[in-house]
C-alpha positions, 0 to 999 in steps of 0.5 A, a space after each residue: 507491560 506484558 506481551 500478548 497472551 494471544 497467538 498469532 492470528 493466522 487468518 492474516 498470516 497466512 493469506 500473506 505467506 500465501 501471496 508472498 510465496 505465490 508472487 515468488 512463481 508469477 514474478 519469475 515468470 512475468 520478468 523472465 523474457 524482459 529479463 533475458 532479452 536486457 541482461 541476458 538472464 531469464 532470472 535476474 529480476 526473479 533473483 533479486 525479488 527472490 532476496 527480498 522475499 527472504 528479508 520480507 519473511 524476516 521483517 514479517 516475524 521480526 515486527 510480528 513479535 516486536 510490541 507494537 506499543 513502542 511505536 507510539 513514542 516512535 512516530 513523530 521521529 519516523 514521521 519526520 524522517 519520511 517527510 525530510 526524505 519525500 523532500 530530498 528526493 524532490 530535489 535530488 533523485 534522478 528521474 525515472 520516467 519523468 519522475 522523481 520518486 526513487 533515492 538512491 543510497 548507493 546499495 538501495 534504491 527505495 521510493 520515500 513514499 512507501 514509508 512515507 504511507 505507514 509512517 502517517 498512519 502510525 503518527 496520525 493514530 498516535 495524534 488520535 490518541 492523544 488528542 482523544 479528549 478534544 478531536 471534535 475541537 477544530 483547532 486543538 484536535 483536527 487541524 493539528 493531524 491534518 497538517 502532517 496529513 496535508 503536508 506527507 500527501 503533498 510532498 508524494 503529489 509533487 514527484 508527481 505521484 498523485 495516485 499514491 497521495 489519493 490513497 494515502 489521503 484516502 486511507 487516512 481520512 477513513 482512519 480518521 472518520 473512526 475517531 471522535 473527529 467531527 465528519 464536517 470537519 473532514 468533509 469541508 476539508 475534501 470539498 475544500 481540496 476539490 479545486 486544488 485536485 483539479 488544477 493539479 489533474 489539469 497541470 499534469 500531462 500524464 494524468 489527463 492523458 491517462 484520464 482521456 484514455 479511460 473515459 475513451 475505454 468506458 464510452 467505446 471500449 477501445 483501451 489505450 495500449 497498456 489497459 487493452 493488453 492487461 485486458 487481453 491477458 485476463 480473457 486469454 486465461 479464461 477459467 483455469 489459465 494457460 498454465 504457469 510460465 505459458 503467458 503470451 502477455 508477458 513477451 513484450 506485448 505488456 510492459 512491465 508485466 512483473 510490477 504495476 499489471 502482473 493481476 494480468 499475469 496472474 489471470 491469464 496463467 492462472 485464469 479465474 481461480 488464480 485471480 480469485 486466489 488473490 481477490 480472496 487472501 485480501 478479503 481475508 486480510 481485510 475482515 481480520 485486519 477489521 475485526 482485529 482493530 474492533 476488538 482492541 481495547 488499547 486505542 492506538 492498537 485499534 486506530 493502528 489496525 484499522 489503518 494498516 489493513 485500510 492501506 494495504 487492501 486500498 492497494 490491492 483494490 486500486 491495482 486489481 481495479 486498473 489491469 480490469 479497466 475499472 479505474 483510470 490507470 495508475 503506477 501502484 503495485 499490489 502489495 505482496 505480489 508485485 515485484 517487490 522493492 522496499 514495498 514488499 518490505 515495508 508491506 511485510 513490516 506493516 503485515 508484521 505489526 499487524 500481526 503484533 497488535 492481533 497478539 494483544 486484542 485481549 489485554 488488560 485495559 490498564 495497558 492502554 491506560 499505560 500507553 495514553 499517560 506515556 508511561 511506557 
């Protein structure tokens, strides 16, 4: 099977390279008086983003010319492996905040659930693939997918992480109402969760805290601490901003500035215009993320894309959502921007992959056929 004729699309490429340089400037200076005031260096979390930059562009390139096909005959490997390590973590992490989402390996310290996310989306497009000649079946086609969809989404909800899970659950089901799966399939499967959601929002302290909060903000305006501050940023940057490193926000009045609220950050150094740089580079992504799964005629390199691009803006959405009061607030960070872990790695990979399957948008259909017969 041949590599893609086609070059690169840089209408996604670019608004990446873009973000990834941009969080480059607005990581240092989001970090840089927490970061002095606990290890007495300004730039010591900008250090370490700064080598996770270098690894994210050699991920990005690496994925971007590595054949998104062999991923196919990957995924159900890559998908156990996320679901053994979303297992461990429950019962092995320590807690950060009252939580257990990070495994450490001693040199690294990654949340399972940022693999988890394109490991499902990579394994459930393959299922859509394979089972194409009877998804609309409810016990051969549908079920079968929902299971590693129920079983992932539970797993990331018990660390507790239930925003992540909602995205992913979100973003997968959307993946899903493009294949031949019947919707009544998947609506019964929402309104059939409804009441587990609730008994979970209700069990948890921190989600009905979080979820008082907003509805307090949205009846009288007044924020809780975090949200108010976030808001507080975004107003003090006006049109132009206060200038780059000039943030007030930043010196202890957000926490965390550099990580889940840096879209604050960005609006009060760089006003208007930064915001609508950012809001912009993922609308780009989107539309070409889109056209790019419309115009693929391997099946998996469709369901692939469409997936991707839904996660990675979803992200984008819900953060960008939260530091303007419009969603209640979560702890999920805007891919590429925020101060970056094995997130802004897996992103770049995702970004790569992506990359890859626009490379192959004009191939022969006897490649997808190759693909669909496991002969590759």
């Amino acid at each position: 099977m041949k590599f893609g004729k086609n070059k690169i699309d840089v209408l996604i490429l670019l608004p990446v390279l873009l973000l990834i340089f941009f969080s480059i400037a607005i990581v240092y200076s989001a970090s840089s008086d927490y970061a002095l005031q606990k290890w007495n260096d300004a730039a010591y979390l900008f250090k370490q983003h700064l080598v996770r930059v270098v690894i994210s562009f050699v991920v990005l390139f690496f994925f971007a010319k590595f054949d998104y096909r062999y991923l196919q005959d990957l995924s159900k490997l890559l998908v156990f492996i996320a679901i053994i390590l979303l297992a461990v973590v429950l019962f092995t992490s320590s807690q950060v905040k009252n939580v257990n989402r990070w495994l450490s390996l001693g040199f690294l310290s990654f949340q399972p659930s940022d693999l988890a996310k394109y490991a499902l989306i990579i394994h459930v497009s393959t299922l859509l693939v394979r089972k194409e000649g009877y998804l609309d079946n409810l016990y051969r086609g549908y079920l079968p997918i929902l299971l590693y969809l129920l079983l992932v989404c539970g797993l990331v909800a018990l660390q507790p992480n239930f925003s992540t899970a909602l995205i992913i659950f979100g973003s997968t089901a959307l993946l899903m109402l493009t294949s031949k799966i019947k919707v009544k399939h998947i609506v019964i499967t929402v309104l059939s969760l409804l009441p587990a959601a609730a008994f979970f929002i209700l069990s948890k302290s921190y989600i009905r805290e979080r979820l008082e909060n907003y509805a307090e903000y949205s009846a009288s305006g007044t924020a809780q601490h975090q949200l108010s501050q976030a808001i507080v940023g975004l107003g003090n940057g006006g049109i132009l901003g206060v200038g780059i490193g000039n943030s007030i926000q930043k010196e202890f009045f957000l926490p965390e500035s550099y990580g889940d609220f840096i879209f604050s950050i960005v609006g009060e150094e760089y006003g208007l215009i930064g915001t609508l740089f950012v809001v912009t580079m993922f609308a780009l992504i989107l539309y070409r993320g889109y056209k790019t799964a419309k115009m693929m005629q391997d099946p998996f390199g469709r369901y692939l894309a469409f997936g991707i691009t839904t996660l990675l803006v979803s992200y984008a959405i819900v953060n960008m959502s939260v530091a303007s009061g419009i969603f209640p607030t979560t702890g999920v960070p805007i891919p590429f921007v925020s101060f970056g872990g094995t997130a802004l790695i897996l992103n770049a990979m995702a970004a790569g992959v992506l990359l890859n399957i626009s490379s192959h948008r004009d191939d022969m259909l006897e490649g997808a056929e190759e693909i669909k017969n496991g002969k590759v």
